[in-house]
The first five atom37 places (N, CA, C, CB, O) and aatype in JSON, in Angstrom:
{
  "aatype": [20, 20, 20, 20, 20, 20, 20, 20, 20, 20, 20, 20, 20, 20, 20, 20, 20, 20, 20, 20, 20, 20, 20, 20, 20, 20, 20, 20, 20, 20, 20, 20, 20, 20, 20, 20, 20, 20, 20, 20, 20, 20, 20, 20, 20, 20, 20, 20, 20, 20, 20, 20, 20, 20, 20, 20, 20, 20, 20, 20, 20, 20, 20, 20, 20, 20, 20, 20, 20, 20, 20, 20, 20, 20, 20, 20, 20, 20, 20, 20, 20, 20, 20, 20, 20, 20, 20, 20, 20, 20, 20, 20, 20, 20, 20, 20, 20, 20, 20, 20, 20, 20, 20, 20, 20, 20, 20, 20, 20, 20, 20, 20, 20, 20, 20, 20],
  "atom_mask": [
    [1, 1, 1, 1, 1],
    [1, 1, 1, 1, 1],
    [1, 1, 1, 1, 1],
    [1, 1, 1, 1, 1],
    [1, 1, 1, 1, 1],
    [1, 1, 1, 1, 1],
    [1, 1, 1, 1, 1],
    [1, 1, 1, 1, 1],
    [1, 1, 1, 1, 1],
    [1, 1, 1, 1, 1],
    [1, 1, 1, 1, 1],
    [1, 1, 1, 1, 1],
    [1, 1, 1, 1, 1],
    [1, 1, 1, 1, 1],
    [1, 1, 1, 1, 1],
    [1, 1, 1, 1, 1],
    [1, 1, 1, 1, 1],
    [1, 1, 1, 1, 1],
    [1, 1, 1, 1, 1],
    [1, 1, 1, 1, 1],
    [1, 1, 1, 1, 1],
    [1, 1, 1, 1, 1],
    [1, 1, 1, 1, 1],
    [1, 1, 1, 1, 1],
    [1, 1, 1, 1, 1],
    [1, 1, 1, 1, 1],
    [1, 1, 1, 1, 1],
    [1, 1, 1, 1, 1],
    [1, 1, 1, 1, 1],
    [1, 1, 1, 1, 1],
    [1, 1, 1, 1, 1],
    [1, 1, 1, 1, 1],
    [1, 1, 1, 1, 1],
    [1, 1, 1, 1, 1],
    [1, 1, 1, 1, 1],
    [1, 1, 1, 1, 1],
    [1, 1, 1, 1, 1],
    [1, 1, 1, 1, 1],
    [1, 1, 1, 1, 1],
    [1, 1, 1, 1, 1],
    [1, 1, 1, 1, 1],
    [1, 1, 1, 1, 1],
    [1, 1, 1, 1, 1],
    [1, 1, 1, 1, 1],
    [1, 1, 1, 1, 1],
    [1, 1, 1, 1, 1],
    [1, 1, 1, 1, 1],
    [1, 1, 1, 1, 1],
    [1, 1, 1, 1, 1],
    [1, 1, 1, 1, 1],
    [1, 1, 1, 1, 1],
    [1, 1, 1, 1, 1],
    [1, 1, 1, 1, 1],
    [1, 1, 1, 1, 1],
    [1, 1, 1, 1, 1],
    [1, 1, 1, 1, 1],
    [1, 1, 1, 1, 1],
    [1, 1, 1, 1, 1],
    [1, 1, 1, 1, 1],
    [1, 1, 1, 1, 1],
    [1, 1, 1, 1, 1],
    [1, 1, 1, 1, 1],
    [1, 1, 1, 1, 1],
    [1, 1, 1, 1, 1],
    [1, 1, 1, 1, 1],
    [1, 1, 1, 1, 1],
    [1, 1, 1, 1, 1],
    [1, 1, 1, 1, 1],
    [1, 1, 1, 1, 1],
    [1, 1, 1, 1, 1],
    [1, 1, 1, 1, 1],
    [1, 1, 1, 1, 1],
    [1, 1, 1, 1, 1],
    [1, 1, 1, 1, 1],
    [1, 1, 1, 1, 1],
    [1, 1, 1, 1, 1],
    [1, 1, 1, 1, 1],
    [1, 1, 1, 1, 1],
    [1, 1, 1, 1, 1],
    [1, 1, 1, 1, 1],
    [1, 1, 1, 1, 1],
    [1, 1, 1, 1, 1],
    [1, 1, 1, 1, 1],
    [1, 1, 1, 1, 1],
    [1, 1, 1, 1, 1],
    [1, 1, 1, 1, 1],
    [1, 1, 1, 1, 1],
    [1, 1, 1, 1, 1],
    [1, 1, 1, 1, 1],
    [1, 1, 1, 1, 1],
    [1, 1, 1, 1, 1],
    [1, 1, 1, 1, 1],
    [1, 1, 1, 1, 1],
    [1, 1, 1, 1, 1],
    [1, 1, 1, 1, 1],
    [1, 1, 1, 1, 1],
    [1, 1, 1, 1, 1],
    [1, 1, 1, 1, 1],
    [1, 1, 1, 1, 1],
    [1, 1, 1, 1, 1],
    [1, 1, 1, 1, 1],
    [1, 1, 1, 1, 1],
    [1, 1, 1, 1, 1],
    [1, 1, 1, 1, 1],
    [1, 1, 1, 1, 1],
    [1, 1, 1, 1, 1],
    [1, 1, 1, 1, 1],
    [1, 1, 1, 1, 1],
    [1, 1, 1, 1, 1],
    [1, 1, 1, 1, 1],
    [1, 1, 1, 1, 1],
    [1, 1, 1, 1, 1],
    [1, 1, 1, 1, 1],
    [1, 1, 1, 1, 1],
    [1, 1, 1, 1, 1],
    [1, 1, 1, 1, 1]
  ],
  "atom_positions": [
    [[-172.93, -8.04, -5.98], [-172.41, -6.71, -5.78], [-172.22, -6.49, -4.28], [-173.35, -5.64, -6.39], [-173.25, -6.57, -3.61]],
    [[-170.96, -6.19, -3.57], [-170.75, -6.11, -2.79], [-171.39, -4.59, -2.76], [-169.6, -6.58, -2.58], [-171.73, -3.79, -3.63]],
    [[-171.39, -4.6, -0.65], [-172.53, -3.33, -0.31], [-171.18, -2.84, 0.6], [-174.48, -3.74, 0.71], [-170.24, -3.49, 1.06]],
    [[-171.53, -1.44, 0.66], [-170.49, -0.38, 1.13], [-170.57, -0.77, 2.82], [-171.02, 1.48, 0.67], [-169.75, -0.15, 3.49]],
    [[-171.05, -1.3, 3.24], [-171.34, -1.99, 5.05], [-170.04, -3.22, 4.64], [-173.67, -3.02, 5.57], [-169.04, -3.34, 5.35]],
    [[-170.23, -3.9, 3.63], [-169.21, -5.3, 3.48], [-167.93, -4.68, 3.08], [-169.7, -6.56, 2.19], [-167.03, -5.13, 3.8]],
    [[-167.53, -3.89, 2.27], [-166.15, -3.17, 2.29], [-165.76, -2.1, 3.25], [-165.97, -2.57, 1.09], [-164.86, -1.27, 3.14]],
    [[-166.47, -2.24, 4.05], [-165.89, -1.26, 5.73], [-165.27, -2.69, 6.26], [-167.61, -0.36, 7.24], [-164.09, -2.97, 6.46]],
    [[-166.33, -3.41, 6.41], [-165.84, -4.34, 7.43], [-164.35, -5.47, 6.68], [-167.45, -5.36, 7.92], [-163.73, -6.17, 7.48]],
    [[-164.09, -5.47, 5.62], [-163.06, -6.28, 4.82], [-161.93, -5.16, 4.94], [-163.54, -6.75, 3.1], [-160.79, -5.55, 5.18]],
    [[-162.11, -4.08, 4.83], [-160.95, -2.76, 4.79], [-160.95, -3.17, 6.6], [-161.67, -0.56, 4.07], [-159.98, -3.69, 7.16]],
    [[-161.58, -3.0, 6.93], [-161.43, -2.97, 8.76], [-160.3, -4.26, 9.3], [-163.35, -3.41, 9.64], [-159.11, -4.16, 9.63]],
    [[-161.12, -5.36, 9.24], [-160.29, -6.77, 9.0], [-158.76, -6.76, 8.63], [-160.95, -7.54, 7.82], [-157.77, -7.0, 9.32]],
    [[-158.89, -6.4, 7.25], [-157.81, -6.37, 6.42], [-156.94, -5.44, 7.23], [-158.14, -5.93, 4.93], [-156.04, -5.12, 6.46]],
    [[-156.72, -4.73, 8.6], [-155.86, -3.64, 9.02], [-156.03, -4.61, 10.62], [-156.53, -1.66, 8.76], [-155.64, -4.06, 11.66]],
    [[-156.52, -5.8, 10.66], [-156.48, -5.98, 12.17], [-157.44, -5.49, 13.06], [-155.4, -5.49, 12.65], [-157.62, -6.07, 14.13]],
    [[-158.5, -3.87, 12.58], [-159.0, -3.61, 13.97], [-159.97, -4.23, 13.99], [-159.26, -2.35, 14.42], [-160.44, -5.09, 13.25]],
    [[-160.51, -3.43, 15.49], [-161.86, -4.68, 16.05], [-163.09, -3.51, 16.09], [-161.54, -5.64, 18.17], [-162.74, -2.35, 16.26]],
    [[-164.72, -3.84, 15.91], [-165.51, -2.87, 15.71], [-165.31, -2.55, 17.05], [-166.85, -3.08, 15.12], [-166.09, -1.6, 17.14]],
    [[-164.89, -2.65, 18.01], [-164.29, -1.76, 19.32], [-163.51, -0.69, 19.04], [-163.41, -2.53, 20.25], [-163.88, 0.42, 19.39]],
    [[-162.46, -0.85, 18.45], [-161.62, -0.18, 17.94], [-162.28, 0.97, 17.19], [-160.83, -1.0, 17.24], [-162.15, 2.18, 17.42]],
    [[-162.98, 0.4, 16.27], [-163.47, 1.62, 15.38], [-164.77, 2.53, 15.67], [-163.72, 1.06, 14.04], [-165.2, 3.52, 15.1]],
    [[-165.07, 2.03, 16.44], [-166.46, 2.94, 17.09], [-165.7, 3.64, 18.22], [-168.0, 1.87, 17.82], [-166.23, 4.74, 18.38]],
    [[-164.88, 3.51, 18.91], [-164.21, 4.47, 19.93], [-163.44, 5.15, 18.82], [-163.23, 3.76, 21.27], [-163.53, 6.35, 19.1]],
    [[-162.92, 5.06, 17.99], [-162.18, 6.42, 17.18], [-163.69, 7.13, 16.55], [-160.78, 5.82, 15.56], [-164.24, 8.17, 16.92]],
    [[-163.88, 6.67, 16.05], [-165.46, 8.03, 15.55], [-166.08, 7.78, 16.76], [-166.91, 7.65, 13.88], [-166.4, 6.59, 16.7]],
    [[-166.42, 8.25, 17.83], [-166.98, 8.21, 18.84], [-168.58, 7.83, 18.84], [-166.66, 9.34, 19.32], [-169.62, 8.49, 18.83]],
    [[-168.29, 6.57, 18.83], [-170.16, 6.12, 18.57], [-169.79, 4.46, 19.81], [-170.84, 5.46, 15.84], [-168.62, 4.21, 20.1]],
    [[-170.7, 3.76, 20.25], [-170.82, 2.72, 20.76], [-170.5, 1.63, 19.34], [-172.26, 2.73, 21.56], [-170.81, 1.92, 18.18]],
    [[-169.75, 0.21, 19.81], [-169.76, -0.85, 19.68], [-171.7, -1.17, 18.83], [-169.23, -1.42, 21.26], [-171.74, -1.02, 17.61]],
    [[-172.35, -1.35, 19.18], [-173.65, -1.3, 18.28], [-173.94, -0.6, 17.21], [-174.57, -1.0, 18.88], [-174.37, -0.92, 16.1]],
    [[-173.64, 0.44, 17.7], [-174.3, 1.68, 16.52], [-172.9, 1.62, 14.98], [-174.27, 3.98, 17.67], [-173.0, 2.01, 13.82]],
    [[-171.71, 0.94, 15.73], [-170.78, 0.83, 14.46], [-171.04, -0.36, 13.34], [-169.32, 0.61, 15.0], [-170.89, -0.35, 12.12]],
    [[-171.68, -1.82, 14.65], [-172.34, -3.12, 13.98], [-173.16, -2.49, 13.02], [-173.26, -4.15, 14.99], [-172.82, -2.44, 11.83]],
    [[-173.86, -2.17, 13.3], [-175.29, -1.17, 12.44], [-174.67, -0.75, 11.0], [-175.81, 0.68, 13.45], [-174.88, -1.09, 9.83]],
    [[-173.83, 0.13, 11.65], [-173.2, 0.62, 10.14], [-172.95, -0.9, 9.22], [-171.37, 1.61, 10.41], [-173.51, -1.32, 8.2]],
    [[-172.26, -1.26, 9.75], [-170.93, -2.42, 9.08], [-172.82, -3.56, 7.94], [-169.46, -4.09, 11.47], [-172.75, -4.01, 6.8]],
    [[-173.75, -3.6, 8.62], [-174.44, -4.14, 8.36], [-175.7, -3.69, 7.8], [-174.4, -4.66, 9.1], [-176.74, -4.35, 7.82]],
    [[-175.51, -1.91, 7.03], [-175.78, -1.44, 6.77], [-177.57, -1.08, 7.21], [-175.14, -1.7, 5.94], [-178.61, -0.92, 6.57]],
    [[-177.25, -1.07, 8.37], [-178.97, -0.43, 9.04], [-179.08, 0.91, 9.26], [-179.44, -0.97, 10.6], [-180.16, 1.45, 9.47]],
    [[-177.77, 1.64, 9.23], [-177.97, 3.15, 9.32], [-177.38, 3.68, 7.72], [-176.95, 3.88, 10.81], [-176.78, 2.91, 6.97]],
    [[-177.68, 5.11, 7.38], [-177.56, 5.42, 6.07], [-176.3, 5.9, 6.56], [-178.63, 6.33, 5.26], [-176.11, 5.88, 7.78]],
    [[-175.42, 6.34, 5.79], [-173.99, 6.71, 6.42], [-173.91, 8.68, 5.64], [-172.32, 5.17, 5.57], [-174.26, 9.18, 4.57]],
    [[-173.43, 9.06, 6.59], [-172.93, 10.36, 6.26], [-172.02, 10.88, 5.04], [-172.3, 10.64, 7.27], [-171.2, 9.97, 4.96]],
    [[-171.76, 11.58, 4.3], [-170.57, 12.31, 3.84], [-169.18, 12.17, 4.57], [-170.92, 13.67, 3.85], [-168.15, 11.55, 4.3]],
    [[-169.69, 13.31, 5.99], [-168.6, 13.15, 6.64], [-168.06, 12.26, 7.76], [-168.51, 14.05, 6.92], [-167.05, 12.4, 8.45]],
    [[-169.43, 10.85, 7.77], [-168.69, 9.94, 8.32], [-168.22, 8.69, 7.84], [-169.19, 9.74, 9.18], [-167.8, 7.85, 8.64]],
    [[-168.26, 8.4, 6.12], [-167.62, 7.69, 5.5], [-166.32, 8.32, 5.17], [-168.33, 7.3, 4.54], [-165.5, 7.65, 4.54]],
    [[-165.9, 10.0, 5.66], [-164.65, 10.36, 5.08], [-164.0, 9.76, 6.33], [-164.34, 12.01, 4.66], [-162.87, 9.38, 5.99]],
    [[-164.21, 9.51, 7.61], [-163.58, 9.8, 8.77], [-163.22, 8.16, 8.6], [-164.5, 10.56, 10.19], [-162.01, 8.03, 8.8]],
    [[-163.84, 6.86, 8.3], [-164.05, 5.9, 7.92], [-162.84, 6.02, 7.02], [-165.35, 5.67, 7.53], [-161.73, 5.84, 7.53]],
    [[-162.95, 6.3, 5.77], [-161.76, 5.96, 5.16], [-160.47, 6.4, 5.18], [-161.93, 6.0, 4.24], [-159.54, 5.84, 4.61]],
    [[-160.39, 7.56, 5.92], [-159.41, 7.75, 7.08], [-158.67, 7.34, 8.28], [-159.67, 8.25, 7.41], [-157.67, 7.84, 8.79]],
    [[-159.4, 6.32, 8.61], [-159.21, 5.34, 9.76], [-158.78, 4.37, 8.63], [-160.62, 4.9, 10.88], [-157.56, 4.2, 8.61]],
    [[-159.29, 3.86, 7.92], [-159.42, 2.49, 6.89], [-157.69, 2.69, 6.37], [-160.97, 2.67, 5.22], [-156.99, 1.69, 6.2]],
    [[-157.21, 3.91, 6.19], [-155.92, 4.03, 5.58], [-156.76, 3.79, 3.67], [-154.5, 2.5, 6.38], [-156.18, 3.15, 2.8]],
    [[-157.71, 4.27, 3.52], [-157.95, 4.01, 1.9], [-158.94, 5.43, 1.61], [-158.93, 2.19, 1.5], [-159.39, 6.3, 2.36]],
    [[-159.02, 5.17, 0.2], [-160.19, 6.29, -0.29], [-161.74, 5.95, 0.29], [-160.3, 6.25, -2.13], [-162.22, 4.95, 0.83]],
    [[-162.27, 7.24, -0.07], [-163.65, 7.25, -0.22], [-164.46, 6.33, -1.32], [-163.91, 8.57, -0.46], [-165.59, 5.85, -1.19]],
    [[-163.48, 6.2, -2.54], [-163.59, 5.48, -3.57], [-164.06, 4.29, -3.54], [-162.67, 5.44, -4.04], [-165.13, 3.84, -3.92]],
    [[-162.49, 3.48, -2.68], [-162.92, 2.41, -2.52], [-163.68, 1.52, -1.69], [-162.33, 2.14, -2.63], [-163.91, 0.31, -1.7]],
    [[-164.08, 2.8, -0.74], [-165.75, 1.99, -0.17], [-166.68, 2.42, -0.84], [-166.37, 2.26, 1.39], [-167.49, 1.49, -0.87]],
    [[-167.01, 3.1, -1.29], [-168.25, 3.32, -2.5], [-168.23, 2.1, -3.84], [-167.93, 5.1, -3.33], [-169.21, 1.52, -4.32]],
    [[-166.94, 1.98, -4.19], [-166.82, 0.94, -5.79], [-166.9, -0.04, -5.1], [-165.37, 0.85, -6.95], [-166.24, -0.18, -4.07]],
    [[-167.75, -0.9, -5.56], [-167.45, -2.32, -5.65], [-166.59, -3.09, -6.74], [-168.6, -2.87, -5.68], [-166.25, -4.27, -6.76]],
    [[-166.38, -2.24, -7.49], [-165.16, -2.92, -8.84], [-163.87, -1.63, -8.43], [-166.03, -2.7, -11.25], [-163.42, -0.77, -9.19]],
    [[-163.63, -1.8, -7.47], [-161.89, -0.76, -7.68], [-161.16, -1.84, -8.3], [-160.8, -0.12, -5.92], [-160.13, -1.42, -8.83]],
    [[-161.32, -2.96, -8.4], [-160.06, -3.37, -8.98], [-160.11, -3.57, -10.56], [-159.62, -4.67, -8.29], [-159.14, -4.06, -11.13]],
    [[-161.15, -3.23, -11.2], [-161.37, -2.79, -12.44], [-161.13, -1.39, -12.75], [-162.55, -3.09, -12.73], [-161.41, -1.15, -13.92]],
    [[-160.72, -0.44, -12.13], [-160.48, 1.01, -12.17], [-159.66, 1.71, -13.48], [-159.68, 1.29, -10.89], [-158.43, 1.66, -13.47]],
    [[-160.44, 2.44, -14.73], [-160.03, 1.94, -15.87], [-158.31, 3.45, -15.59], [-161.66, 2.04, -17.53], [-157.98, 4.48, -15.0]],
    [[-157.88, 2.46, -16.54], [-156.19, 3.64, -16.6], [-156.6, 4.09, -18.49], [-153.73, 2.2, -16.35], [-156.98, 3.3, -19.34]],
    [[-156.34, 5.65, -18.67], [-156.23, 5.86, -20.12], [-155.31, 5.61, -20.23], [-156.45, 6.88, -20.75], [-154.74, 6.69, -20.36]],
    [[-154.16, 4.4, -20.33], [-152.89, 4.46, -21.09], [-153.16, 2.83, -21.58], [-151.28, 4.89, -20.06], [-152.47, 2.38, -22.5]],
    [[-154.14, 2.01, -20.96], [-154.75, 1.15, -22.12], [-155.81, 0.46, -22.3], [-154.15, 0.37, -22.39], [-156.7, 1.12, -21.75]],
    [[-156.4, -0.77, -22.89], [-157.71, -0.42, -23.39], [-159.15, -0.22, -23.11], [-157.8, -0.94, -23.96], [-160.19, 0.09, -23.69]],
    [[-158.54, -0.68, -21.53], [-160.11, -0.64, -20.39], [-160.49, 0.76, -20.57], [-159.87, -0.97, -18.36], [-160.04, 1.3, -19.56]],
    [[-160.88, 1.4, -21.08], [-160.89, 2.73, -20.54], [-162.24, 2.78, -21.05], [-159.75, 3.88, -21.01], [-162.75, 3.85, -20.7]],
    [[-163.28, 1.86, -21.95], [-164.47, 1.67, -22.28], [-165.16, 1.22, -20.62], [-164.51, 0.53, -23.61], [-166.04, 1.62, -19.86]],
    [[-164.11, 0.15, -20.67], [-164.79, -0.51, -18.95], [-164.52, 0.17, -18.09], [-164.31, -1.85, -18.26], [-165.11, 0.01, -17.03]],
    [[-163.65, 1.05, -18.2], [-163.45, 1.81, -16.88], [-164.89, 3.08, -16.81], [-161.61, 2.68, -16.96], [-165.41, 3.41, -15.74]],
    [[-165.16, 3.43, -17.72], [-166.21, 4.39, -17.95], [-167.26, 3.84, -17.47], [-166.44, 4.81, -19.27], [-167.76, 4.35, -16.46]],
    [[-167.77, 2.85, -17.95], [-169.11, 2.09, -17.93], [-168.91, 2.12, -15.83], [-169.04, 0.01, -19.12], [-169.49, 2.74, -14.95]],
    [[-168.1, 1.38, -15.83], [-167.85, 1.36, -14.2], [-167.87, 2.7, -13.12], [-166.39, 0.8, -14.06], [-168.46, 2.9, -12.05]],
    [[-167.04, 3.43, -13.87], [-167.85, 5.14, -12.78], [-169.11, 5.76, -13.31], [-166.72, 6.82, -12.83], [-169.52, 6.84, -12.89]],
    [[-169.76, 5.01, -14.32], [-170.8, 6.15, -14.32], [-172.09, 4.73, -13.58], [-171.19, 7.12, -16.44], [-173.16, 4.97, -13.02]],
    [[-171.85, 4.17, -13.7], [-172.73, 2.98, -12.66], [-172.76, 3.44, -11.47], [-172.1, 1.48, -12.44], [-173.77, 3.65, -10.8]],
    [[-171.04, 3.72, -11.02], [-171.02, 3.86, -9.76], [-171.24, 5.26, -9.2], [-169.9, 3.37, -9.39], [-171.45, 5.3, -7.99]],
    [[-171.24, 6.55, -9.95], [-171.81, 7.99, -9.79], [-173.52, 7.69, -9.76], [-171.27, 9.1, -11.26], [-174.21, 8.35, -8.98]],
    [[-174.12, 6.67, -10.65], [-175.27, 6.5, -10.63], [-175.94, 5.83, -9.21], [-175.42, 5.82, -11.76], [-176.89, 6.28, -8.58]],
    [[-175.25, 4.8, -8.95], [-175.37, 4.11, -7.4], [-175.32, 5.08, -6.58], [-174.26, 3.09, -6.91], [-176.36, 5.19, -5.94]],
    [[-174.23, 6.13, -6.25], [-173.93, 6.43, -4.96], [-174.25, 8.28, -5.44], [-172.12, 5.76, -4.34], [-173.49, 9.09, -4.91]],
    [[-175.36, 8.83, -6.41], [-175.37, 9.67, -6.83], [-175.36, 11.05, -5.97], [-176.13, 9.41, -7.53], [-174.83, 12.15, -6.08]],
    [[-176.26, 10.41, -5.05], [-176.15, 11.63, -3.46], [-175.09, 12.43, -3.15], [-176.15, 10.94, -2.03], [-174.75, 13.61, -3.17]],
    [[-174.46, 10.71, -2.67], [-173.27, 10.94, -1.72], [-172.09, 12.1, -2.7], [-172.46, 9.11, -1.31], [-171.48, 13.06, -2.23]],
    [[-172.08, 11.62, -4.03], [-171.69, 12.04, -4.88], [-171.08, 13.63, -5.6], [-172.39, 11.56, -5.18], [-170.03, 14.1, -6.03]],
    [[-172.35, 13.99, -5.43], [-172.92, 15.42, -5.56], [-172.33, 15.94, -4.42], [-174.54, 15.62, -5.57], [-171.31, 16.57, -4.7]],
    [[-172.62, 15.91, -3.15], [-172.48, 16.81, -1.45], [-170.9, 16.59, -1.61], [-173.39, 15.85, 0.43], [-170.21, 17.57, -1.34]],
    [[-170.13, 15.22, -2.08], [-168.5, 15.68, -2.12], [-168.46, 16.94, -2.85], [-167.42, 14.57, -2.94], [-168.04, 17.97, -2.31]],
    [[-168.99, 16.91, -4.33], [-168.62, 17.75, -5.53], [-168.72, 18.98, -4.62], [-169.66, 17.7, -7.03], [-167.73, 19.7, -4.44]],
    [[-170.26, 19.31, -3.85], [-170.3, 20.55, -3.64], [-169.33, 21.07, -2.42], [-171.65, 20.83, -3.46], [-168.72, 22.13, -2.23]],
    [[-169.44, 20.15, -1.86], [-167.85, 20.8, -0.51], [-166.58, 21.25, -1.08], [-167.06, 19.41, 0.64], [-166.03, 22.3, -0.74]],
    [[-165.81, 19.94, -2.48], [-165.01, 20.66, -2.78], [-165.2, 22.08, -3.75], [-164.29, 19.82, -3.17], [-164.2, 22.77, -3.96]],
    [[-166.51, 22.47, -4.3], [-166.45, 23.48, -4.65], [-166.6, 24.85, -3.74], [-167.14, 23.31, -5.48], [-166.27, 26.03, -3.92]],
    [[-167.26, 24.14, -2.71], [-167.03, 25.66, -1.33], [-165.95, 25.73, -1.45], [-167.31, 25.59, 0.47], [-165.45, 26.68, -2.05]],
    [[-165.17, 24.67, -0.88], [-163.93, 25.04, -0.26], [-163.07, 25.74, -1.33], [-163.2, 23.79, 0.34], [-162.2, 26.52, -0.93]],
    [[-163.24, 25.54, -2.6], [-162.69, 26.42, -3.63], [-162.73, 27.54, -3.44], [-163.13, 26.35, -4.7], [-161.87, 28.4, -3.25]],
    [[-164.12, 27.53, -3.51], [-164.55, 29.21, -3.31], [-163.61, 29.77, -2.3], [-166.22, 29.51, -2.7], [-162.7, 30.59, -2.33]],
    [[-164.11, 29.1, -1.48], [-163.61, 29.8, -0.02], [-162.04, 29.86, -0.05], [-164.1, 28.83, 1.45], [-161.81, 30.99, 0.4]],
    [[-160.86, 29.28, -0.32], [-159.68, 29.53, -0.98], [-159.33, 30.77, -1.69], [-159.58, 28.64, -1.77], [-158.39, 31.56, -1.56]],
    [[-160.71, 30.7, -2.79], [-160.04, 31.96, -3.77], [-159.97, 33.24, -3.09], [-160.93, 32.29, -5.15], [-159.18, 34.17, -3.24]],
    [[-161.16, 33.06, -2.16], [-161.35, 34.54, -0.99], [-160.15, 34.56, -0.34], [-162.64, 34.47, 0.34], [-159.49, 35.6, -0.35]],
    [[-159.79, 33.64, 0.2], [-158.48, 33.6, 1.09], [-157.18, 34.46, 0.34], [-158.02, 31.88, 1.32], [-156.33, 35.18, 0.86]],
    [[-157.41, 34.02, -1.3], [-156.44, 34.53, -1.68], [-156.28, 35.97, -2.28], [-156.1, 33.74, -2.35], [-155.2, 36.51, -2.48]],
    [[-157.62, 36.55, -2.58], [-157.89, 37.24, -2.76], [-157.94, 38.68, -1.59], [-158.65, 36.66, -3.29], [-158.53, 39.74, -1.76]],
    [[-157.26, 38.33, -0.63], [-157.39, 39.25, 0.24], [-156.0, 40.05, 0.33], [-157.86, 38.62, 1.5], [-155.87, 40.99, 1.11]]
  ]
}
């Protein structure tokens, strides 16, 4: 099972940059990005979004280690596709939750907007 430190650094690769590169865009030192990539620091919410923002990919697919099993309902994986996000809601259950609840602020906070 690949670890969310090994699909930063293959998404990173895979685009050419250098952990120079990517520690001067999120403003951290050359070390403290190694760290990440090699998973010695726990990683943020909002600094795996900024990460897959740079990466040009989802949040998704540094959290899954099976995106390329990603089930479609139009055919029959959709047993395996299940089994596969609820593994992976189970793995990354934290991180998980703090998305759910931001996008439900920000809901909130919308409806006020519109509500005015």
């Amino acid at each position: 099972m690949a670890k969310v430190g090994k699909r930063i650094r293959k998404c990173r690769e895979r685009l050419g940059y250098s952990q120079e590169y990517m520690a001067s865009q999120l403003e951290i030192t050359q070390s403290s990005y190694a760290k990440l990539e090699n998973e010695q620091v726990k990683l943020s919410v909002g600094r795996i979004k900024q990460i897959a923002q740079l990466l040009e990919t989802s949040v998704h697919e540094l959290l899954n280690d099976k995106t390329e099993n990603t089930f479609s309902i139009f055919d029959n994986e959709y047993a395996v596709g299940q089994k596969i996000v609820e593994n992976m809601y189970v793995t990354n259950k934290e991180l998980y939750e703090k998305i759910i609840k931001d996008k439900d602020d920000e809901i909130a906070f919308l409806r006020k907007q519109l509500d005015k």
